[in-house]
SESELO-543805 format. One line per 4 residues: for each residue x, y, z of C-alpha. Coordinates in Angstrom, 3 decimals. Example, Ala and Ser with C-alpha at 12.3 -4.5 7.8 and 13.67 -1.06 7.14 Angstrom:
SESELO-543805
12.300/-4.500/7.800 ~ 13.670/-1.060/7.140
end
This chain:
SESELO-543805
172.512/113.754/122.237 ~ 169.480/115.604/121.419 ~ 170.091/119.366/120.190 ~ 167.788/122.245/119.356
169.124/125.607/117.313 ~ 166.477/128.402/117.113 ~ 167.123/130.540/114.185 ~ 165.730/133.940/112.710
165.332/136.718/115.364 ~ 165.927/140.160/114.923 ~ 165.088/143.954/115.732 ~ 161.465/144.894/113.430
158.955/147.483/113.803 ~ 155.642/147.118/115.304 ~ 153.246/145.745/112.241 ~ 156.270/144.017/111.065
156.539/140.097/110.735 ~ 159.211/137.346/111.099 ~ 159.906/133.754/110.625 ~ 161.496/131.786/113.888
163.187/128.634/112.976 ~ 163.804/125.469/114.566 ~ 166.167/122.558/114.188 ~ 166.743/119.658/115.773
168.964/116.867/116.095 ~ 170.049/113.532/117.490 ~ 166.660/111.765/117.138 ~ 163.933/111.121/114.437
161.189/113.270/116.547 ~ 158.573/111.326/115.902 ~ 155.997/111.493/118.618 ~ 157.768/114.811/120.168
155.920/118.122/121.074 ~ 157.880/121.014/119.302 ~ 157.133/124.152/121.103 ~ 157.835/127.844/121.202
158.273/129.716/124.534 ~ 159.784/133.580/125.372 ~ 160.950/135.761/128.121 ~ 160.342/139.029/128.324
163.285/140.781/130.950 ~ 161.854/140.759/134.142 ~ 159.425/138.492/133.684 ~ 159.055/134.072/133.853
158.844/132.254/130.785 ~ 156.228/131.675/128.760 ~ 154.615/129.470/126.040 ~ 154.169/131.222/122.747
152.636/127.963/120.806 ~ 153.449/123.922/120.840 ~ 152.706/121.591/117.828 ~ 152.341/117.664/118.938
153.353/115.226/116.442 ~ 151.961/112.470/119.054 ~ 148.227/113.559/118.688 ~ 148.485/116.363/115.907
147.166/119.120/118.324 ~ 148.300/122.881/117.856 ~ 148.237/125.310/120.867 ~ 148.211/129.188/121.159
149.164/131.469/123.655 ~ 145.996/133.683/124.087 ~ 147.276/137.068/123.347 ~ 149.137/135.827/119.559
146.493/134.250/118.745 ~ 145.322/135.591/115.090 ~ 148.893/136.632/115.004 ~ 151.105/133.704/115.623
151.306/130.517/113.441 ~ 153.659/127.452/114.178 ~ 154.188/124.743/111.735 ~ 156.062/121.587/111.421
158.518/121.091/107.986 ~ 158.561/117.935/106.154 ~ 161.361/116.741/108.384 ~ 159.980/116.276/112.216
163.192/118.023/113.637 ~ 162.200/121.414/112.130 ~ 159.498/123.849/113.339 ~ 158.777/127.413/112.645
156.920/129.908/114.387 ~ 155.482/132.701/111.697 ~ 154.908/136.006/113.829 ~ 152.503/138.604/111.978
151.387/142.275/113.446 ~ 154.325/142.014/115.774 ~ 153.639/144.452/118.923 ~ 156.229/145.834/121.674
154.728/143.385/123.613 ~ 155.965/140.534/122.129 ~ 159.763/141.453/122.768 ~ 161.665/138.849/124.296
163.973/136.072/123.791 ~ 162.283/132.921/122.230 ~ 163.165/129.829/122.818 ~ 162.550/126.435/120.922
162.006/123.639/123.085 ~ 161.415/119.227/122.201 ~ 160.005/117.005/124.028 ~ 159.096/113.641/124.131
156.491/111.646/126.452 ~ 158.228/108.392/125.592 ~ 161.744/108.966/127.141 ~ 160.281/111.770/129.111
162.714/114.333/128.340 ~ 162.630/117.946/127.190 ~ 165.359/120.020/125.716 ~ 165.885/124.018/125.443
167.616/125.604/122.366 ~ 169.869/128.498/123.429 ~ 166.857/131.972/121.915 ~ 167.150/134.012/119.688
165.930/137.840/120.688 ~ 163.266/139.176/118.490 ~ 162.681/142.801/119.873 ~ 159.792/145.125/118.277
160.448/148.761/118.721 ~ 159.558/152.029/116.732
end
């Protein structure tokens, strides 16, 4: 059974950074989009940034752009989402999530709540 553990939130100030983790296990991930997505309270779910090991392409959510960078570890099953310049805006719960095109399956980690306040 495939797993995902997101790792790393926590309460920082606005200007502050942080380092989302993301580990996976129960398969060898190769070909799988690894991809970071939050919700804000009150508000749908979003995605933050994906990372495809299928066609190498890396994708931004508009407003981290500049901000935001996700990278892939030497393993496949790990992923981490660097956050720079955080803003109140960006408070919410992030979650990792895996998917793969060849069994056609996604899976959710449970978040991790990274909240920016002064």
């Amino acid at each position: 059974q495939v797993q995902v553990v997101e790792s790393g939130g926590g309460s920082v100030q606005p200007g502050d950074s942080l380092t989302l983790s993301c580990s996976g296990s129960g398969s060898s991930f190769n070909y799988w989009t690894l991809a970071w997505f939050r919700q804000a309270p009150g508000k749908e779910r979003e995605g933050v940034s994906c990372i495809s090991d299928y066609d190498g392409s890396i994708k931004y959510l508009d407003s981290v752009k500049g901000r935001f960078t996700i990278s892939r570890g030497r393993a496949k099953n790990t992923v981490y989402l660097q956050m720079n310049n955080l803003k109140p805006e960006d408070t919410a719960v992030y979650y990792c999530n895996a998917e793969s095109i060849v069994i056609a399956r996604s899976f959710w980690g449970q978040g991790t709540q990274v909240t920016v306040s002064s």
